[in-house]
N, C-alpha and C positions, 0 to 999 in steps of 0.2 A: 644714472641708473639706480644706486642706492636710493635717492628721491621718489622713482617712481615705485622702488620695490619695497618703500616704505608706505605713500601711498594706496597699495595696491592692498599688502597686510591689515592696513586700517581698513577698508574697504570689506575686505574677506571680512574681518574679524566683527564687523556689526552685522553682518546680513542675517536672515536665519537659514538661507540656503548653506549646503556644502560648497566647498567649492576645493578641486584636488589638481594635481595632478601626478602622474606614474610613467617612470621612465620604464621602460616594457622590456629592454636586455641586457641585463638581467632585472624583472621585473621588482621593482624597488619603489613606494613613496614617495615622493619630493617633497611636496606639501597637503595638509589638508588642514579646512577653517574648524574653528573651533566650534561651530552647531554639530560637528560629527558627534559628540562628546553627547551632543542634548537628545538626537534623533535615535541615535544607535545606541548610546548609552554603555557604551565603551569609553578608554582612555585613548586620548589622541597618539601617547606614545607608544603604545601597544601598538597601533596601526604601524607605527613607524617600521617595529618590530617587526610584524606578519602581517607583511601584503595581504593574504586570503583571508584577513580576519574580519573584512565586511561582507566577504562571499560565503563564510561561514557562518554569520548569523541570519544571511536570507532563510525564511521559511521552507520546511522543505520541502514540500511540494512546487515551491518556482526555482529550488536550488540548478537544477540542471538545465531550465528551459533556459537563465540567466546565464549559466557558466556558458552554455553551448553559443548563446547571442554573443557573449562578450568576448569568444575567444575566437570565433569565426569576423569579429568585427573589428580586433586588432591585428591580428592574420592578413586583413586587407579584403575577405572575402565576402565584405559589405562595402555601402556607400560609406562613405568617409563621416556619419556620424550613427552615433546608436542614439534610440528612444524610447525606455524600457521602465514599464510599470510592474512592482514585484513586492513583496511582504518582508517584511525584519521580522525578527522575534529579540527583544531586549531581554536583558539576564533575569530579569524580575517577570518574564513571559508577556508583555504587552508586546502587543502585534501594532508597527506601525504599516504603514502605506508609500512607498519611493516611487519618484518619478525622475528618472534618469536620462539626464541629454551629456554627449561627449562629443566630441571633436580626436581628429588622430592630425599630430606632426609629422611631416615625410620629409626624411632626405634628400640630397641630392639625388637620390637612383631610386626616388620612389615608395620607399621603402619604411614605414612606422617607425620609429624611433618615441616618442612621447603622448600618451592619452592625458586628453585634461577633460572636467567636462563639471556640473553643477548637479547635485543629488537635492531634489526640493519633497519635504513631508507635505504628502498631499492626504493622508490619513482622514481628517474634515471630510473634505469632498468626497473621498470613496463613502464615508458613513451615510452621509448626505444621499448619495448615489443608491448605496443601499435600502434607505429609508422609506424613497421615491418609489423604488423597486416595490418596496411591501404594501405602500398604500397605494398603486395601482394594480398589484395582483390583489388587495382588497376590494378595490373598486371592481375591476373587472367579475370581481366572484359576486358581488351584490348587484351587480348590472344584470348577471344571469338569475340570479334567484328572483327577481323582481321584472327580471322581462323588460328593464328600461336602458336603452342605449343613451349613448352620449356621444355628440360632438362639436367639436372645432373650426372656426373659418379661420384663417388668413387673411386679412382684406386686400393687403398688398399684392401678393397671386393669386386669390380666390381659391386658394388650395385648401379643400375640404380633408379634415383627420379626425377619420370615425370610430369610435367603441370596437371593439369584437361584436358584441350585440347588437349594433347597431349594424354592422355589416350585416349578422345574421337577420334580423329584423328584415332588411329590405332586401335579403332575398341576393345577396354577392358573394363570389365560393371566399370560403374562409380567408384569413390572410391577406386580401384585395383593401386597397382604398381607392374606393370610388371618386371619381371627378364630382364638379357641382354639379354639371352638364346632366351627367348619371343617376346622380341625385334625383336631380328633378322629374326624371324621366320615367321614375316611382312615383310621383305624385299624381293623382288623378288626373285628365285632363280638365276636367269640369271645374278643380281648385288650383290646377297651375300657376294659373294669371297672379289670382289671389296672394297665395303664399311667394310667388318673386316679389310682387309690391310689397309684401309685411318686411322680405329679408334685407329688399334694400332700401327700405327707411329705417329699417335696425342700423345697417351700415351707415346709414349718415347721421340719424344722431343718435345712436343706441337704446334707442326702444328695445323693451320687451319682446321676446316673439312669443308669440300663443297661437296657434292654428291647430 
């Protein structure tokens, strides 16, 4: 047992995830890895100290949505695990990104007795997420000032993903993604023929389309 719980600390202690876990009555620490240290930017023994001292630094506009999931999830009045993306605020005011999975231990009678569960900064990827966000609300704002839509195949389902404009363009209530089917069904009859031959020799060796 010492073996594998020596193990197990080595383990904890390179990853960059957290990894914890909290005996729930009386709600108490057991363990937590030392990247708490790097993400939170608190001292691990502090934690040891005040349990609520990482529910206390979530941002607070997710402080309540968090407490209310994580207390209704140890309660039992969730599935037997939570998965919760939420904000920190570090004492130097940088805002990281958490993304939260737990597991609950049950008694004999059912009943919670211990949360463990892994805290990974996933801070990148929201930025990332964010970024995407601004240069497609850019795109989408110069697809309308210029009157040109844009879109996407699929080759493996043939599932067409259209612009806004480009829905607008051809004439589909807002909102809607049209099938290829649909698609086509815009295009003149007199150049139907035409423009399927261009698309599927673009599909097979990636020609240009111009029509």
């Amino acid at each position: 047992l010492r073996q594998s719980e020596e193990r197990f600390r080595r383990m904890a202690d390179a990853i960059p995830e957290v990894i914890w876990f909290m005996a729930l009555e009386p709600g108490k620490v057991l363990y937590v890895s030392p990247s708490f240290e790097r993400i939170w930017g608190l001292p691990v023994k502090e934690l040891y100290q005040n349990s609520r001292l990482w529910i206390e630094a979530i941002h607070p506009e997710d402080r309540e949505r968090v407490t209310r999931s994580y207390s209704s999830w140890v309660a039992g009045g969730q599935v037997n695990y939570q998965n919760v993306e939420y904000r920190i605020v570090q004492s130097g005011g940088a805002i990281r990104w958490i993304h939260e999975r737990g597991v609950l231990s049950l008694n004999e009678q059912g009943k919670a007795f211990l949360a463990s569960g892994i805290s990974t900064d996933v801070t990148d990827r929201k930025r990332a997420e964010e970024e995407l966000r601004r240069s497609e609300a850019y795109l989408a704002e110069a697809q309308k000032l210029s009157q040109t839509g844009s879109f996407c195949l699929r080759v493996a389902g043939r599932e067409l993903i259209s612009s806004a404009e480009t829905v607008r363009i051809g004439g589909w209530e807002p909102g809607t993604q049209p099938s290829l089917e649909q698609a086509f069904e815009r295009v003149h009859p007199d150049d139907r023929l035409r423009v399927q031959a261009m698309l599927e020799k673009a599909l097979h060796d990636g020609s240009l389309l111009d029509y």
